[in-house]
ROTIKE-881880 format. One line per 5 residues: number of its first residue (from 1); their letters; for each residue x, y, z of N, C-alpha, C, O, CB. Coordinates in steps of 0.05 Angstrom, whole numbers, always signed. Atoms other than C-alpha are relative to their C-alpha. Glycine has a CB too. Layout:
NUM	A	X:Y:Z:X:Y:Z:X:Y:Z:X:Y:Z:X:Y:Z ~ ...
//
This chain:
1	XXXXX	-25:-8:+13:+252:+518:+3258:+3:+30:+3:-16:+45:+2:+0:-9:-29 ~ -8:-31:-11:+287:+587:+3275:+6:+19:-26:+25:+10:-38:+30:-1:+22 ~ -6:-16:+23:+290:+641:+3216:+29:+21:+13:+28:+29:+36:-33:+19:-10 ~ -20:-15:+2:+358:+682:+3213:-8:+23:+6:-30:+25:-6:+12:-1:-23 ~ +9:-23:+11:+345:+755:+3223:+19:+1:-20:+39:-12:-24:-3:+24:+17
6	XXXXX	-18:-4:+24:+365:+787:+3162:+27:+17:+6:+28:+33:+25:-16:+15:-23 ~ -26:-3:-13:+440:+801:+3163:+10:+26:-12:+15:+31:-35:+19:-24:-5 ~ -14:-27:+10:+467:+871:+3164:+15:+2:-20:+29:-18:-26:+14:+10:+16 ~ -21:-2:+24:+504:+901:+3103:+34:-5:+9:+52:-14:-6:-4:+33:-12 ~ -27:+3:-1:+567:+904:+3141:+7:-35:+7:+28:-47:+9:+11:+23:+24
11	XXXXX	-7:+37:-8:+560:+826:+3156:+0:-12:-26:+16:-31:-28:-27:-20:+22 ~ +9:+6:+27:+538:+812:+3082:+34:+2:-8:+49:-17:-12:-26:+25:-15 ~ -28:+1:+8:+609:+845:+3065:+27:-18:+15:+47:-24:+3:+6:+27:+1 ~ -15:+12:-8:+647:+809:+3111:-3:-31:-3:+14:-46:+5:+2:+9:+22 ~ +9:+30:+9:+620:+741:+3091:+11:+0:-31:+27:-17:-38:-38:-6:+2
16	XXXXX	-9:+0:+26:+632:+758:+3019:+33:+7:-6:+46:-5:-22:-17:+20:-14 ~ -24:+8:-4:+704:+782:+3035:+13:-22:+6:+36:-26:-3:+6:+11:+12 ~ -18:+17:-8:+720:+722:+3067:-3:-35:-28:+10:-56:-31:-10:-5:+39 ~ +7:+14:+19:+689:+683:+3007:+30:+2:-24:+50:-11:-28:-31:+12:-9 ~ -25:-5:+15:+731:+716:+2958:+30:-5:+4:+43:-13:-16:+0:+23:-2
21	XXXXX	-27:+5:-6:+805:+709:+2998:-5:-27:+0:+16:-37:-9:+13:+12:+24 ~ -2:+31:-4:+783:+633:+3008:+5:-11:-31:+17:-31:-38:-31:-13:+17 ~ +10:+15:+32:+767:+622:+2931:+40:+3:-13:+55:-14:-23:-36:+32:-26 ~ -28:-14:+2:+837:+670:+2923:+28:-20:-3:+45:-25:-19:+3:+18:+27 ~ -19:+18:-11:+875:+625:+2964:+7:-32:-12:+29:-41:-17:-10:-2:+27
26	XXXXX	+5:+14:+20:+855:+566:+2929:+13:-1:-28:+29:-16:-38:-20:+5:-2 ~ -14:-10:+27:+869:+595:+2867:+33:+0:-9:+43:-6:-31:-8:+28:+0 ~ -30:+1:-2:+945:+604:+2887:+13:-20:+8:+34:-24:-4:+9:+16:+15 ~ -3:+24:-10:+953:+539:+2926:+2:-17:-34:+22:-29:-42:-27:-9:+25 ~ +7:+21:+29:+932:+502:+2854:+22:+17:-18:+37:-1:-25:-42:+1:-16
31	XXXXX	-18:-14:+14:+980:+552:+2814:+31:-12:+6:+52:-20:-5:-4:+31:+9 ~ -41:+10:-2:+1036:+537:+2855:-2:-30:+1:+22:-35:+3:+22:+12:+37 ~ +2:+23:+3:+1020:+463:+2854:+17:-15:-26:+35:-32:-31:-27:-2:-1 ~ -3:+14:+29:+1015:+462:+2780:+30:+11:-7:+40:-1:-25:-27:+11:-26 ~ -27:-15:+15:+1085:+506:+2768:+26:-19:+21:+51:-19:+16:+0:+46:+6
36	XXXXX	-23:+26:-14:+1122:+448:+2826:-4:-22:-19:+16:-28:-32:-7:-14:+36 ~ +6:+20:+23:+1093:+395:+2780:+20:+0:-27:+29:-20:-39:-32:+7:-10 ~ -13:-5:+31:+1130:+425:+2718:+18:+2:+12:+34:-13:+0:-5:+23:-23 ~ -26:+5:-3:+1189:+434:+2756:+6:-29:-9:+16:-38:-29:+8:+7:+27 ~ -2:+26:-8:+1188:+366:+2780:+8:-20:-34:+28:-33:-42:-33:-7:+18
41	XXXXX	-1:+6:+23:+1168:+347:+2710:+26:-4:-19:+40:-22:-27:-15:+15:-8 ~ -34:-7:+19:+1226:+381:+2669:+25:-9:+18:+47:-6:+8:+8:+42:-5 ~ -27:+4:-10:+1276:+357:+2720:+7:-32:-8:+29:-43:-9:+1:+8:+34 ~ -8:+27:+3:+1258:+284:+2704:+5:-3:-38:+14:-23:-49:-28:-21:+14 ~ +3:+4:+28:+1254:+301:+2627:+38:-1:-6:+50:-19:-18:-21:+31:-17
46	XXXXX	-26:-4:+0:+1328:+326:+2633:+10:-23:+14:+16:-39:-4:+6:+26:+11 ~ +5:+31:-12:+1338:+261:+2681:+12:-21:-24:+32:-32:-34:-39:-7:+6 ~ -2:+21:+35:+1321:+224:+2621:+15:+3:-18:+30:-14:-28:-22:+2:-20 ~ -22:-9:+29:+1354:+261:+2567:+34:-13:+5:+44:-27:-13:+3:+45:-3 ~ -14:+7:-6:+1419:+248:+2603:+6:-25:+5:+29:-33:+4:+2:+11:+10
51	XXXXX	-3:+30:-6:+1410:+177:+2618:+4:-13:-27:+20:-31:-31:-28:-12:+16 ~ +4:+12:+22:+1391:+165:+2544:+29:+6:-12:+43:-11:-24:-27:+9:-15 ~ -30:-6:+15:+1458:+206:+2521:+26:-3:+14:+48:+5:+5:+1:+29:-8 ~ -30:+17:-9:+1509:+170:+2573:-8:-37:-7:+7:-56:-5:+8:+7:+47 ~ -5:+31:-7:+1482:+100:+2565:-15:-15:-22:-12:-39:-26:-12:-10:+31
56	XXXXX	+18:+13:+28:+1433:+89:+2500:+7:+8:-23:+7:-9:-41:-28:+6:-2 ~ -12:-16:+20:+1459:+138:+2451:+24:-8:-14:+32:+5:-33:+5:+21:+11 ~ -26:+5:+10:+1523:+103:+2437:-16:-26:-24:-7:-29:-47:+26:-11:+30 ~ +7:+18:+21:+1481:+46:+2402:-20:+11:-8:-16:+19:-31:-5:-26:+6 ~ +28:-4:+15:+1407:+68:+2389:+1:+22:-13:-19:+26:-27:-24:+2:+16
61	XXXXX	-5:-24:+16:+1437:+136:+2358:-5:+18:+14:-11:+12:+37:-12:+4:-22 ~ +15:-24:-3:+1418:+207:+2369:-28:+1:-2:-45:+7:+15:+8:+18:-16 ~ +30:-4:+7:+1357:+207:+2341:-22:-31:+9:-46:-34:+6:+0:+7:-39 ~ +16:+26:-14:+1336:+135:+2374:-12:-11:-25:-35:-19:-28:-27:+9:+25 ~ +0:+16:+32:+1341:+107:+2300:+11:-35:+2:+6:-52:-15:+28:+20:-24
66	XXXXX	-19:+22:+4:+1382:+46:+2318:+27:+0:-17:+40:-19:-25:-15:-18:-10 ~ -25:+4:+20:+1437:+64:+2281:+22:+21:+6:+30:+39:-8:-10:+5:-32 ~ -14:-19:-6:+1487:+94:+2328:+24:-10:-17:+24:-21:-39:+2:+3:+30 ~ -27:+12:+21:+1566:+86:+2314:+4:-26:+15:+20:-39:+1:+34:+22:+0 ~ -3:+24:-16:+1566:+23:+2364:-21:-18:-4:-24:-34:+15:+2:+6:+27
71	XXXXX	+22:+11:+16:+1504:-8:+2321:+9:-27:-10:+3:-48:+0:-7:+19:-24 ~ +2:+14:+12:+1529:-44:+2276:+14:-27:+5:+4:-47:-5:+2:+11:-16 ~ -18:+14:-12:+1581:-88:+2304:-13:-23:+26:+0:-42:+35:+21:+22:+10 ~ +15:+4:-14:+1528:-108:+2349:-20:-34:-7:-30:-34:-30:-11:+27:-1 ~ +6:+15:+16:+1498:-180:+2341:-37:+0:-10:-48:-8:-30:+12:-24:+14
76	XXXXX	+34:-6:+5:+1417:-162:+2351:+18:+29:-3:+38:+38:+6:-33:-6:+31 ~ -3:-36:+6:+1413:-86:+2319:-21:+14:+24:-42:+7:+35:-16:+12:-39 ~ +22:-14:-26:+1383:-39:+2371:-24:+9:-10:-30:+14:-33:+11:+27:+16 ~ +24:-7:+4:+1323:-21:+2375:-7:+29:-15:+4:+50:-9:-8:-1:+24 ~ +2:-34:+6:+1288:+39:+2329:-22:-2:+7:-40:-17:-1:+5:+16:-29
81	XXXXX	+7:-20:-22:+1260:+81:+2381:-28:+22:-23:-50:+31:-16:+37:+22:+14 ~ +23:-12:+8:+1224:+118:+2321:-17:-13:-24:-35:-2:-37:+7:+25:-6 ~ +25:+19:+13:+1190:+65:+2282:-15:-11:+10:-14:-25:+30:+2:-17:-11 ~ +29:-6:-13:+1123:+68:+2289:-17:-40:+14:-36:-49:+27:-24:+19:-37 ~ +3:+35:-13:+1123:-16:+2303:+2:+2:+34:-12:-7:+53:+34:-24:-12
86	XXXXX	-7:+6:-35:+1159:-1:+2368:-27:+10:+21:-28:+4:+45:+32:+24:+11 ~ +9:-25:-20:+1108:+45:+2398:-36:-22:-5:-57:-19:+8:+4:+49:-18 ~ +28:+5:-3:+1049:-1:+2375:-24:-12:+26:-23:-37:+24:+1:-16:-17 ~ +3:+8:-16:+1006:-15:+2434:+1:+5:+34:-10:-2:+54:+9:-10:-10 ~ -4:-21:-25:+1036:+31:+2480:-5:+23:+2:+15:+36:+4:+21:+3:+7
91	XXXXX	+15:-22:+12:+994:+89:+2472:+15:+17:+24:+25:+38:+16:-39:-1:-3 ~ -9:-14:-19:+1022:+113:+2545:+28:+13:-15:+30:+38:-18:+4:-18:+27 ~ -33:-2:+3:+1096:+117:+2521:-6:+21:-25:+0:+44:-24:+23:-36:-9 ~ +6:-19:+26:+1075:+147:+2454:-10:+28:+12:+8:+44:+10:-27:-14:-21 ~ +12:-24:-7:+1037:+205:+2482:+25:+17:+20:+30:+41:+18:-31:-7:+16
96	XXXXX	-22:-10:-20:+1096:+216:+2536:+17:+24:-24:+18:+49:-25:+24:-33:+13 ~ -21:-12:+19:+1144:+231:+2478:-9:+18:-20:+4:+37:-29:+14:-21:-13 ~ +11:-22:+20:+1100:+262:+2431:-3:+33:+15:+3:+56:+9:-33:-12:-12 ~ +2:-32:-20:+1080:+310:+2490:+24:+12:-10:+22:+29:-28:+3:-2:+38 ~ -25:-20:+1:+1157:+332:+2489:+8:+6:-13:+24:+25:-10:+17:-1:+7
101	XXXX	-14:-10:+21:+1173:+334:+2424:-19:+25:-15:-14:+35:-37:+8:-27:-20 ~ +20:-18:+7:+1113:+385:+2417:+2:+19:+14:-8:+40:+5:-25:-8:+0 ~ -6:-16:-16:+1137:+423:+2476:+35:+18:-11:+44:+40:-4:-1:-20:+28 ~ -25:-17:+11:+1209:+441:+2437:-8:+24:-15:+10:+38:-25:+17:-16:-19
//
């Protein structure tokens, strides 16, 4: 087996420069990853919000109570969105919404 000679100082630094810009690079690649992600994210939150206030909002309310103004007239009552029945079971869906309402 062949031993290395030992590696000059100016090779030492250039190995460790290229360490550092690699780690760097990395570092920014994952930054800008995570800040497309949250775009992405907030564009579907807004997505949502709008979907819920042209097409659910007229019966399930504002507040996703069931008790919009197009409720009651209704022969099943809509669904409430914030009783804690609805959400039992669906730990995914729960955490979704809690996330955002912790993010206001």
């Amino acid at each position: 087996m062949e031993t290395k000679a030992a590696e000059t100082p100016g090779q030492e630094e250039k190995y460790l420069m290229k360490r550092i810009l690699g780690c760097a690079m990395v570092v920014m690649f994952l930054g800008a990853a995570l800040l497309l992600a949250k775009s992405v994210e907030g564009s579907e939150y807004d997505k949502g919000k709008t979907l819920y206030k042209n097409k659910c909002q007229f019966c399930h309310g504002i507040r996703g109570d069931g008790k919009g103004p197009a409720a009651e007239p209704l022969l099943g009552h809509p669904v409430d969105f914030i009783n804690s029945k609805f959400w039992q079971g669906d730990v995914e869906k729960k955490s979704k919404i809690q996330s955002r309402k912790a993010r206001k």
